[in-house]
TIVO-2410 file (N, C-alpha, C; in nm, 3 decimals):
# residues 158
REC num residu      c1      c2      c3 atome chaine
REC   1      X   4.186  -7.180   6.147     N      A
REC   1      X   4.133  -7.314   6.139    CA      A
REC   1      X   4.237  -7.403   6.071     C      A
REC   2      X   4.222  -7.501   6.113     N      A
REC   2      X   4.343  -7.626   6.054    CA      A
REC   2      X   4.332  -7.615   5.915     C      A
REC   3      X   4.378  -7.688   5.830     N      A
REC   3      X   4.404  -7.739   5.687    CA      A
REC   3      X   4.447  -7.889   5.728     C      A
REC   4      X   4.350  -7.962   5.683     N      A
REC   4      X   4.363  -8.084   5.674    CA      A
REC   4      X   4.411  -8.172   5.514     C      A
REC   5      X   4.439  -8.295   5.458     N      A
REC   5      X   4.504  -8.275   5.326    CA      A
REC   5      X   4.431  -8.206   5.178     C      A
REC   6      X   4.477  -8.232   5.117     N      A
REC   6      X   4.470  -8.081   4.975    CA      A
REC   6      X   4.398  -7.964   5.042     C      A
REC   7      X   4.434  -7.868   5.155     N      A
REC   7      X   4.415  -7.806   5.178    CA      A
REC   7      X   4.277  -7.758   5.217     C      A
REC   8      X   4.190  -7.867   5.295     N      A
REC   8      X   4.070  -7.864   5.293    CA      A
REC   8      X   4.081  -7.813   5.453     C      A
REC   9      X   3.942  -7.724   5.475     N      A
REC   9      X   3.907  -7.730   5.653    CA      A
REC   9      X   3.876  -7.811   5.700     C      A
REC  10      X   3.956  -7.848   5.826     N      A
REC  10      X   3.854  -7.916   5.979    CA      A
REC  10      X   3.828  -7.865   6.078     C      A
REC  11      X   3.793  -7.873   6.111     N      A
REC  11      X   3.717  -7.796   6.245    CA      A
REC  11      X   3.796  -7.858   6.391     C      A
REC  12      X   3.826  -7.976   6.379     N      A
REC  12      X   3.883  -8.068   6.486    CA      A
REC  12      X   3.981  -8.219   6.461     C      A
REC  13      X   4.059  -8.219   6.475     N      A
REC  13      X   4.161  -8.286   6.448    CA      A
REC  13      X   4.216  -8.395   6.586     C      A
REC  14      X   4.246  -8.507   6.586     N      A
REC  14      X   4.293  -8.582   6.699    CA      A
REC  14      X   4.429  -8.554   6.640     C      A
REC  15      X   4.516  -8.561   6.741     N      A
REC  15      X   4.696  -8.516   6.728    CA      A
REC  15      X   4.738  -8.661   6.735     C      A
REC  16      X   4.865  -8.641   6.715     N      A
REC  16      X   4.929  -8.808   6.696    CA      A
REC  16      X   4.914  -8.911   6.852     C      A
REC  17      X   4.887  -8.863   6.947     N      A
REC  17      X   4.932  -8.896   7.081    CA      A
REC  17      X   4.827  -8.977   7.134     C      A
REC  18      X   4.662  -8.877   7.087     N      A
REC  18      X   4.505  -8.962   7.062    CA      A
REC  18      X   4.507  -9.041   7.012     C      A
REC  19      X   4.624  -9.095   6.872     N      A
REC  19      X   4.602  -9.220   6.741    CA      A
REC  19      X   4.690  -9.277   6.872     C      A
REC  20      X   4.806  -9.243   6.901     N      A
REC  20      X   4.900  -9.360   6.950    CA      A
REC  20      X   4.880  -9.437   7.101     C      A
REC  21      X   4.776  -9.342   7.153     N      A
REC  21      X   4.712  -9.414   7.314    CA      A
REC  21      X   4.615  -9.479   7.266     C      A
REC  22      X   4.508  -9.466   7.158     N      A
REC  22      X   4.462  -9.554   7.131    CA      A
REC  22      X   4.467  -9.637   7.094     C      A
REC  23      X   4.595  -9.674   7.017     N      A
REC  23      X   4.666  -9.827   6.959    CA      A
REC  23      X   4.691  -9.909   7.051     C      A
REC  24      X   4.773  -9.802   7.206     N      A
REC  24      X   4.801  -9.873   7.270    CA      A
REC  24      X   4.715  -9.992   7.369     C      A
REC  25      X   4.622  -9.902   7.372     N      A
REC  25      X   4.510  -9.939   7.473    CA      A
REC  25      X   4.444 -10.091   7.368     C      A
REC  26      X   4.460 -10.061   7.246     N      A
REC  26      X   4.377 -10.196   7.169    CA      A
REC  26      X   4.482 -10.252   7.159     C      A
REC  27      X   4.637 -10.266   7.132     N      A
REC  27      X   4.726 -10.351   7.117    CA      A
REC  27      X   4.811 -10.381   7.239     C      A
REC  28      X   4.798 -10.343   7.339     N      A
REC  28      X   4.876 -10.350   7.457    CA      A
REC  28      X   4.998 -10.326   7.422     C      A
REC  29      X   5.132 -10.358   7.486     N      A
REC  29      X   5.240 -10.355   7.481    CA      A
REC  29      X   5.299 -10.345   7.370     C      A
REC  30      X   5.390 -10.243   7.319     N      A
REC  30      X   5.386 -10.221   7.187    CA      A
REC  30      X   5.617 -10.216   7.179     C      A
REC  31      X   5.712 -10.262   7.082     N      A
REC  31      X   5.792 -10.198   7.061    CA      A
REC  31      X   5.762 -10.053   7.012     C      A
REC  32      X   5.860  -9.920   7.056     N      A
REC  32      X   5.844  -9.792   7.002    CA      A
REC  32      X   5.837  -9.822   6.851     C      A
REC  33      X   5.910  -9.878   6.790     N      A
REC  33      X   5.909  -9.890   6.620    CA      A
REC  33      X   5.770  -9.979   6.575     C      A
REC  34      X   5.725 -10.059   6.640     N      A
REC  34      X   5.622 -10.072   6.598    CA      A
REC  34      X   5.476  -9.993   6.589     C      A
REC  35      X   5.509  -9.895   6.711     N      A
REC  35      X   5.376  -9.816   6.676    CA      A
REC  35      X   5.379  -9.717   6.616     C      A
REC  36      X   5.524  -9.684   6.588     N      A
REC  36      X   5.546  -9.542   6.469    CA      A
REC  36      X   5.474  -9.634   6.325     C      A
REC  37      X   5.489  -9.742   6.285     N      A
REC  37      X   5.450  -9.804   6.213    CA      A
REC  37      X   5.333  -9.811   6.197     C      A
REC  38      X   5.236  -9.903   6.301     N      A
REC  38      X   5.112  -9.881   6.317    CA      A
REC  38      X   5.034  -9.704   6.311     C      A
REC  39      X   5.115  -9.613   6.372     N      A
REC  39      X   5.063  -9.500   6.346    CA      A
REC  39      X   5.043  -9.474   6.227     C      A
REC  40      X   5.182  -9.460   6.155     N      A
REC  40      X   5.187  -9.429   6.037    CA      A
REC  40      X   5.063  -9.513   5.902     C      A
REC  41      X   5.040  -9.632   5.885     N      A
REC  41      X   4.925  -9.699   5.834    CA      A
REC  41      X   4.816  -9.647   5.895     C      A
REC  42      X   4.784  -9.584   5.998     N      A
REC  42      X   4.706  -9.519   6.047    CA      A
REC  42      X   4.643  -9.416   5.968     C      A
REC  43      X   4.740  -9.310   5.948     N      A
REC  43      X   4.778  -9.183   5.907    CA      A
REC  43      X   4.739  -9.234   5.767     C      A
REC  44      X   4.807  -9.291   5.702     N      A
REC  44      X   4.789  -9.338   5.510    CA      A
REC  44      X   4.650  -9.386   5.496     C      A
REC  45      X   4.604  -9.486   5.584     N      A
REC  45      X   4.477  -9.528   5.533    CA      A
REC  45      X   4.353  -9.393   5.571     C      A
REC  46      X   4.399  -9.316   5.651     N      A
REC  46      X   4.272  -9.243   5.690    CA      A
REC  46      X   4.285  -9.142   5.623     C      A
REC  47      X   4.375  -9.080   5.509     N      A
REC  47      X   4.391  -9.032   5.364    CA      A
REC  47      X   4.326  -9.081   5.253     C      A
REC  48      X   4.325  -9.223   5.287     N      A
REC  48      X   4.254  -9.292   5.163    CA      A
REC  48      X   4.105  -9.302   5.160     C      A
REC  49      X   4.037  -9.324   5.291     N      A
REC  49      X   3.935  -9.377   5.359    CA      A
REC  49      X   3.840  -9.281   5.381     C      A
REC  50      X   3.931  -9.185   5.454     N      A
REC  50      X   3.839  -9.061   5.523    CA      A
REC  50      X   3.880  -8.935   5.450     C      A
REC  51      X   3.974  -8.930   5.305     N      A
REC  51      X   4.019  -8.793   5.249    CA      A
REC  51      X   4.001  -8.690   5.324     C      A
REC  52      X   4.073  -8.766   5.458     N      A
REC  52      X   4.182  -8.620   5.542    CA      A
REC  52      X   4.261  -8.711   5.618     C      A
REC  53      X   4.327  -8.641   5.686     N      A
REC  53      X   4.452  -8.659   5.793    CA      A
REC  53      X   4.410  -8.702   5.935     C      A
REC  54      X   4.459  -8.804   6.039     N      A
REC  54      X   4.409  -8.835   6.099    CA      A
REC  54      X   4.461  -8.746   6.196     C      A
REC  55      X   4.633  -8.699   6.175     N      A
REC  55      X   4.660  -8.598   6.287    CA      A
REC  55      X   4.727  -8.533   6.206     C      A
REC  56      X   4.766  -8.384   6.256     N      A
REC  56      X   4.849  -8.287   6.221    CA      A
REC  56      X   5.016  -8.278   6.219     C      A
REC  57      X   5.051  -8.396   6.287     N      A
REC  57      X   5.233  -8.382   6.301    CA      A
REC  57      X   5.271  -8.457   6.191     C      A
REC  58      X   5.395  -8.397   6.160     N      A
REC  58      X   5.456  -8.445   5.996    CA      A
REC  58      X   5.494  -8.578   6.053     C      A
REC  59      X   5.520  -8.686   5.934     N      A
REC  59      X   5.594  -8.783   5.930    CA      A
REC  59      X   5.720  -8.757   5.859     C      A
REC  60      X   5.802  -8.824   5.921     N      A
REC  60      X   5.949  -8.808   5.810    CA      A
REC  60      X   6.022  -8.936   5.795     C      A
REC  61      X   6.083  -8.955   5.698     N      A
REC  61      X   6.158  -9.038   5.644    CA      A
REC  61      X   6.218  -9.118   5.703     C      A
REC  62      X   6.250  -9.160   5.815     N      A
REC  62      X   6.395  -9.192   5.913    CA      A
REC  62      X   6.469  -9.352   5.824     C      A
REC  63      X   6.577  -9.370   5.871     N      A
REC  63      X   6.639  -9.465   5.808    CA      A
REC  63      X   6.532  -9.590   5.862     C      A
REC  64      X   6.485  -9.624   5.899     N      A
REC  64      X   6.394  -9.743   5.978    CA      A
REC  64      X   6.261  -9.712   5.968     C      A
REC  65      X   6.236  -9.598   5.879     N      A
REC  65      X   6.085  -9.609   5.761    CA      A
REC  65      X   6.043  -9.451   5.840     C      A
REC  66      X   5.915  -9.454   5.799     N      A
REC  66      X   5.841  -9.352   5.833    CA      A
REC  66      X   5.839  -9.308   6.038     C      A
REC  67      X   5.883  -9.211   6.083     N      A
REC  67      X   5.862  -9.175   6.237    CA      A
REC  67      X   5.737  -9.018   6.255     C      A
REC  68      X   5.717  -9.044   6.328     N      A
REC  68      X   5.595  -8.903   6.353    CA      A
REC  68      X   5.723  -8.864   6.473     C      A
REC  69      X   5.832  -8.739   6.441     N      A
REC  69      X   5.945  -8.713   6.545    CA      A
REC  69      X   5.871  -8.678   6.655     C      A
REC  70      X   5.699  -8.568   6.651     N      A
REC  70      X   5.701  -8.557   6.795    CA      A
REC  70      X   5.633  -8.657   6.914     C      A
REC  71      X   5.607  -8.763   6.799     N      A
REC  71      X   5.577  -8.878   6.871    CA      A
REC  71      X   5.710  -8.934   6.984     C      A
REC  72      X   5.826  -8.942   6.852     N      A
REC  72      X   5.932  -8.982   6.886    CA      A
REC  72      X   5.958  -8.919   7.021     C      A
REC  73      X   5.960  -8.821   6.990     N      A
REC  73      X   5.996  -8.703   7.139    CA      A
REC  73      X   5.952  -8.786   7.285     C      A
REC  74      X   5.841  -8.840   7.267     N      A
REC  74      X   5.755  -8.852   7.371    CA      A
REC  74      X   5.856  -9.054   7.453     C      A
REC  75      X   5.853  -9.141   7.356     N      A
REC  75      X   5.935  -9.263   7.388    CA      A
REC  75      X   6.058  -9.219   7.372     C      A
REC  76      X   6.152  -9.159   7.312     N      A
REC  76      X   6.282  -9.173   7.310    CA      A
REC  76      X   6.356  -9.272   7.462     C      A
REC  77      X   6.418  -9.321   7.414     N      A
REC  77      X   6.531  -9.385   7.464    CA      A
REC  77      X   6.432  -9.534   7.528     C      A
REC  78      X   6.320  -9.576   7.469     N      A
REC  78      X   6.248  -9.685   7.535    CA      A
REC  78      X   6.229  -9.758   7.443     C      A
REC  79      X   6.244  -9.866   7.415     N      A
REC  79      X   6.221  -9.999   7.345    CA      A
REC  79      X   6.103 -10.050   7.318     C      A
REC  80      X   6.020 -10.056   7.451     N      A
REC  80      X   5.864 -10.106   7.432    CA      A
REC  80      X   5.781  -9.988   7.523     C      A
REC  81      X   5.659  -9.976   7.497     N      A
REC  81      X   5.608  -9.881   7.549    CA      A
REC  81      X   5.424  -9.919   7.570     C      A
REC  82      X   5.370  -9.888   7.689     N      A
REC  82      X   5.248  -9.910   7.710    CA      A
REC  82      X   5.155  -9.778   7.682     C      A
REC  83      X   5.057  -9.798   7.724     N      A
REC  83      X   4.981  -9.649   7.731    CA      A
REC  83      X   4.939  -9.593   7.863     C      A
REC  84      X   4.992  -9.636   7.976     N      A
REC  84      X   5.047  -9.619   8.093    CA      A
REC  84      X   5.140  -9.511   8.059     C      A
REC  85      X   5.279  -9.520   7.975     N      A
REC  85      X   5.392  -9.441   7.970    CA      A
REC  85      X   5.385  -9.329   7.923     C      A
REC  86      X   5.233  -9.316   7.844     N      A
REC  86      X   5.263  -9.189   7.728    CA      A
REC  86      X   5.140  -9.125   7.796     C      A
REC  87      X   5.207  -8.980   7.820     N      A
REC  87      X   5.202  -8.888   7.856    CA      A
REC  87      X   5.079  -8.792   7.811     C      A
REC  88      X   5.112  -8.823   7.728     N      A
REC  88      X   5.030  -8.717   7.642    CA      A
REC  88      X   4.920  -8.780   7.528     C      A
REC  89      X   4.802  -8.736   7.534     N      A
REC  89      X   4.678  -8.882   7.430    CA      A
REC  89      X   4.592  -8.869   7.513     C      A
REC  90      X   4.505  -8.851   7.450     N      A
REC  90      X   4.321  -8.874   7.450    CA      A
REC  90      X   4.273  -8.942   7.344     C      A
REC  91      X   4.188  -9.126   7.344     N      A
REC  91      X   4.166  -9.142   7.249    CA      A
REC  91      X   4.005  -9.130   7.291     C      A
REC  92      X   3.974  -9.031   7.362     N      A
REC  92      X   3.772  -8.984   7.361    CA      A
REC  92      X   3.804  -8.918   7.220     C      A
REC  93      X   3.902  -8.828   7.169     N      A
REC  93      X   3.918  -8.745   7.127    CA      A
REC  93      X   3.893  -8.805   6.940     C      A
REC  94      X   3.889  -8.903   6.977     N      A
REC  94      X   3.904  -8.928   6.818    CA      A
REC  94      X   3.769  -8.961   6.790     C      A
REC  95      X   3.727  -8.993   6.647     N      A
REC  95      X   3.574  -8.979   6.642    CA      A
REC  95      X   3.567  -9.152   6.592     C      A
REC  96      X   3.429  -9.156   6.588     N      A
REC  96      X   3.387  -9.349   6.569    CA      A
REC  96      X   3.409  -9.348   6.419     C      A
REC  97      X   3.456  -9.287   6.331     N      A
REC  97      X   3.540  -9.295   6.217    CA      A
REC  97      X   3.640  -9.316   6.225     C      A
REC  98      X   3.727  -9.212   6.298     N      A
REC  98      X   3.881  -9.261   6.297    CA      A
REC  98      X   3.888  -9.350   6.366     C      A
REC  99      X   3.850  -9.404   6.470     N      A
REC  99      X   3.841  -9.528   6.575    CA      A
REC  99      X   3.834  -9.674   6.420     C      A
REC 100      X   3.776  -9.639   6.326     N      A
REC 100      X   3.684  -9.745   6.278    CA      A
REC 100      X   3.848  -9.812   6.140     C      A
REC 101      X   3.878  -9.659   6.107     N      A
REC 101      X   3.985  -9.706   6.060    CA      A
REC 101      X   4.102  -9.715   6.094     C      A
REC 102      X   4.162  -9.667   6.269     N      A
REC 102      X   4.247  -9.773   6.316    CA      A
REC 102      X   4.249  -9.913   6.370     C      A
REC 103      X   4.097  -9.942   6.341     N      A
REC 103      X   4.050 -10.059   6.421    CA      A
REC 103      X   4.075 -10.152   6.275     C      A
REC 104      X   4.091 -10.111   6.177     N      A
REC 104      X   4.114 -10.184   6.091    CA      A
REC 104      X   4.253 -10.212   6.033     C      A
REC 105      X   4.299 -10.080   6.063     N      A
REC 105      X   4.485 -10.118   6.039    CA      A
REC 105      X   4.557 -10.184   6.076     C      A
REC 106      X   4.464 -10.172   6.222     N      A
REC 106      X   4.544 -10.256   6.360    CA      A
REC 106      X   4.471 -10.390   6.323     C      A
REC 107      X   4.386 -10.454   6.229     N      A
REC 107      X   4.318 -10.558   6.196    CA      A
REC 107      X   4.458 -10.660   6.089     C      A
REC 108      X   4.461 -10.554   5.988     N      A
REC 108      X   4.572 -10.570   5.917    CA      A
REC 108      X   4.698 -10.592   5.920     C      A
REC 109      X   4.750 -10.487   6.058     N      A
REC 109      X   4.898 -10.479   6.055    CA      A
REC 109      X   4.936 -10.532   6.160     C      A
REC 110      X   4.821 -10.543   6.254     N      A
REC 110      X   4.848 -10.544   6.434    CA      A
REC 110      X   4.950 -10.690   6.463     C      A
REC 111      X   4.932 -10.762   6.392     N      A
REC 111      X   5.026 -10.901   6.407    CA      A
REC 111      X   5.108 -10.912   6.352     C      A
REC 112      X   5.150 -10.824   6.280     N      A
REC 112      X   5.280 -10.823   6.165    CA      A
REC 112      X   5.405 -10.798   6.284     C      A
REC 113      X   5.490 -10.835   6.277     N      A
REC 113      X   5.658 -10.783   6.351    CA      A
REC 113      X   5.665 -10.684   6.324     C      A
REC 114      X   5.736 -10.595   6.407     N      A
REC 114      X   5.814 -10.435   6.343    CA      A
REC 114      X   5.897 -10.483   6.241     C      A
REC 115      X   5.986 -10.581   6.215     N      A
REC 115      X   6.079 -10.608   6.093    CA      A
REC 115      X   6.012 -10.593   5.959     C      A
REC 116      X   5.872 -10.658   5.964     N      A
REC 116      X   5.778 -10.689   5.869    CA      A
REC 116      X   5.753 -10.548   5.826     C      A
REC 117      X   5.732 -10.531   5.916     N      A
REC 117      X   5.631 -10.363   5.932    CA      A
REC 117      X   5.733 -10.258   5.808     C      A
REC 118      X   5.898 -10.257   5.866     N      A
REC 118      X   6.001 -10.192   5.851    CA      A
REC 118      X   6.053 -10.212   5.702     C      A
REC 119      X   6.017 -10.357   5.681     N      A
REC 119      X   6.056 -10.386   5.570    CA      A
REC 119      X   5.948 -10.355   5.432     C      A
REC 120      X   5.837 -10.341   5.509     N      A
REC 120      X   5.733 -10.287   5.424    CA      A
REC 120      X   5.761 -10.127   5.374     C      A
REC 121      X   5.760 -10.052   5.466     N      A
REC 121      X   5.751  -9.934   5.435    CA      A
REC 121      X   5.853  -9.921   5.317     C      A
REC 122      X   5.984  -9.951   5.359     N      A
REC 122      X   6.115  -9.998   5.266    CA      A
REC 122      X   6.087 -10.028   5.124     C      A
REC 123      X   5.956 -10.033   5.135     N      A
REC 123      X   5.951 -10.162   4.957    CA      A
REC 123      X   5.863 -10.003   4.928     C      A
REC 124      X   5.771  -9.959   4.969     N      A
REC 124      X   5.663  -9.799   4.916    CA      A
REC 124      X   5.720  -9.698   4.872     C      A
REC 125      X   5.699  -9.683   4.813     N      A
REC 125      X   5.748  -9.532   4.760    CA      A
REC 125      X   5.729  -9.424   4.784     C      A
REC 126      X   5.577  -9.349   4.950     N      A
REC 126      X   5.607  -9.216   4.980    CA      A
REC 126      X   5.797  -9.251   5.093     C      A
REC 127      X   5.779  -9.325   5.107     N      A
REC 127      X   5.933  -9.350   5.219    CA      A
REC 127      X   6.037  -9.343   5.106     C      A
REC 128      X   6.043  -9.429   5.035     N      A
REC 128      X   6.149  -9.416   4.909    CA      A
REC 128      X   6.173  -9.317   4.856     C      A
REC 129      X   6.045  -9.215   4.818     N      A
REC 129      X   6.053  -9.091   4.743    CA      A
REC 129      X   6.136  -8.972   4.849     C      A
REC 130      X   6.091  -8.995   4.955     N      A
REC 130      X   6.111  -8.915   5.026    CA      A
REC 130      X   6.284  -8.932   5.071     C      A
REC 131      X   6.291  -9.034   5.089     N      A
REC 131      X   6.442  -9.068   5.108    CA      A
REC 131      X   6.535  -9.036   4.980     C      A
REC 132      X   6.468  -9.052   4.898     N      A
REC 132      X   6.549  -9.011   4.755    CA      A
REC 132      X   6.681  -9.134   4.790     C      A
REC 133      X   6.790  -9.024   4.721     N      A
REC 133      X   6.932  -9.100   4.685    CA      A
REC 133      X   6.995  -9.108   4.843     C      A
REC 134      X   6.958  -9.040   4.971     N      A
REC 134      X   7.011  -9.076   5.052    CA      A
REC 134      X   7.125  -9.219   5.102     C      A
REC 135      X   7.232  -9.211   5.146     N      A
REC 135      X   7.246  -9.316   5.176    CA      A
REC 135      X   7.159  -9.396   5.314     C      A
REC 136      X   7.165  -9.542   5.341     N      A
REC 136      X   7.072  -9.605   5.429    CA      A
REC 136      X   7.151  -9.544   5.624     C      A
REC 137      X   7.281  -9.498   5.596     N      A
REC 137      X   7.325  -9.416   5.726    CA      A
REC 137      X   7.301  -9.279   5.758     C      A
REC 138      X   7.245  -9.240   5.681     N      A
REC 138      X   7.231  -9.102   5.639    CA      A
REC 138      X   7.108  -9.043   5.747     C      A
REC 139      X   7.123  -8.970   5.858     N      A
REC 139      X   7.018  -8.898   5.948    CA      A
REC 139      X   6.931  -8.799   5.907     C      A
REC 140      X   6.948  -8.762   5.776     N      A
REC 140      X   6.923  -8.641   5.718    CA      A
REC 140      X   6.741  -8.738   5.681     C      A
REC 141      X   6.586  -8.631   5.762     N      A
REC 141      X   6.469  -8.708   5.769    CA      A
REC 141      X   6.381  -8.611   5.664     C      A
REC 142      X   6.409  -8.619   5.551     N      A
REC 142      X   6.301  -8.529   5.503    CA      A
REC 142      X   6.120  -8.588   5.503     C      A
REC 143      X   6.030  -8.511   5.556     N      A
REC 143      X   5.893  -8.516   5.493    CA      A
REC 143      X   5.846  -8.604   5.442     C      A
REC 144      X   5.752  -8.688   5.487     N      A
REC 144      X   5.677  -8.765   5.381    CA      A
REC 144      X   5.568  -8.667   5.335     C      A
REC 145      X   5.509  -8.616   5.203     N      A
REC 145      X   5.413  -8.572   5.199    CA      A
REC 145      X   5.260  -8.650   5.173     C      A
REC 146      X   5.168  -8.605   5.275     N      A
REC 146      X   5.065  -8.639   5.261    CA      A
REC 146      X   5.007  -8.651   5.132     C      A
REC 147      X   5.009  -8.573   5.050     N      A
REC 147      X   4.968  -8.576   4.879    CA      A
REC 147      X   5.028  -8.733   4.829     C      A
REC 148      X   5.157  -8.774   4.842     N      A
REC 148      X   5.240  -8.910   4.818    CA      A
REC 148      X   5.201  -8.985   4.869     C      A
REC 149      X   5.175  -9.008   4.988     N      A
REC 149      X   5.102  -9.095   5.073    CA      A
REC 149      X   4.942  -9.133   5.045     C      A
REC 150      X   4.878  -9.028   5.029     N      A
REC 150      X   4.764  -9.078   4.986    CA      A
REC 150      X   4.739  -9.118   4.817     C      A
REC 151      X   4.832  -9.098   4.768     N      A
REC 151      X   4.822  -9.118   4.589    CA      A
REC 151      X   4.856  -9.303   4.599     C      A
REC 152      X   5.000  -9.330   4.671     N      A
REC 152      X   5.026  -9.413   4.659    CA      A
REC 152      X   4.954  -9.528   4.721     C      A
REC 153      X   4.831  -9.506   4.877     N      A
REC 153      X   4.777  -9.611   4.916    CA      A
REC 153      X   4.607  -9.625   4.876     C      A
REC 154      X   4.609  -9.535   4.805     N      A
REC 154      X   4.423  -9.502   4.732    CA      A
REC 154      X   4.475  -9.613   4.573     C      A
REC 155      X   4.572  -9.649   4.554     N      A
REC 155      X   4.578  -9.756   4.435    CA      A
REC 155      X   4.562  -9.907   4.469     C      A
REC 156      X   4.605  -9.952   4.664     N      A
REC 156      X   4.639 -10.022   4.711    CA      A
REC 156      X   4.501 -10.082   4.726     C      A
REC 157      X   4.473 -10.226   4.773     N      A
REC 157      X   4.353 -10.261   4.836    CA      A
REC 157      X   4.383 -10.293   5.009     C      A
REC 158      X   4.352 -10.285   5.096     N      A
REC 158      X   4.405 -10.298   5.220    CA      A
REC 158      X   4.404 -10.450   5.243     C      A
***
């Protein structure tokens, strides 16, 4: 059975692909960096909200903030992306909870620019921590941990 965060059971889990077809489908046309973004606030608030994880694939560090890589996997080499393009996602799959708190991130964040978005993560500290002393060229993506992530946005007000 899964382990969802501090090591708790779930029984059923939506994967990153269910969060990211469903963004798409409520935000239409998306830059790729903006919905790693939107995912990612996804992912943090439903730590805070729902004390668990909304999906199971790591986030990591990338120089341009937080990426879910096997998200990445799926747009590579595309700029903007619909939910036409992606492959892979079921958002039946997610429950009228998690629906309730991407419907609110995407309330929050959904009009922000990716720059905005980019420059945000930039200013937080699970991205900072995680990046450590890296330099800003530096490819090397360690981990955001979920434990950091949810410490740092359970202080926040949305």
């Amino acid at each position: 059975m899964p382990r969802g965060a501090f090591g708790a059971k779930i029984s059923t889990m939506a994967n990153v692909f269910d969060v990211a077809k469903y963004i798409l489908e409520k935000q239409g046309q998306l830059t790729t960096m903006k919905l790693q973004k939107l995912v990612y606030y996804s992912l943090a608030w439903s730590l805070v909200w729902d004390e668990r994880p909304l999906f199971g694939e790591a986030v990591k560090a990338w120089a341009n903030g937080p990426v879910v890589p096997d998200l990445y996997g799926k747009h590579k080499g595309m700029y903007y992306i619909e939910a036409k393009h992606l492959d892979a996602g079921d958002p039946s799959k997610l429950t009228a909870s998690e629906k309730e708190t991407i419907d609110a991130v995407l309330k929050h964040y959904g009009d922000k620019s990716v720059q905005y978005l980019i420059d945000l993560t930039h200013t937080e500290p699970p991205w900072r921590a995680a990046r450590g002393p890296l330099p800003p060229e530096s490819t090397k993506s360690p981990e955001i941990p979920h434990d950091a992530i949810a410490e740092y946005y359970s202080g926040l007000e949305p």
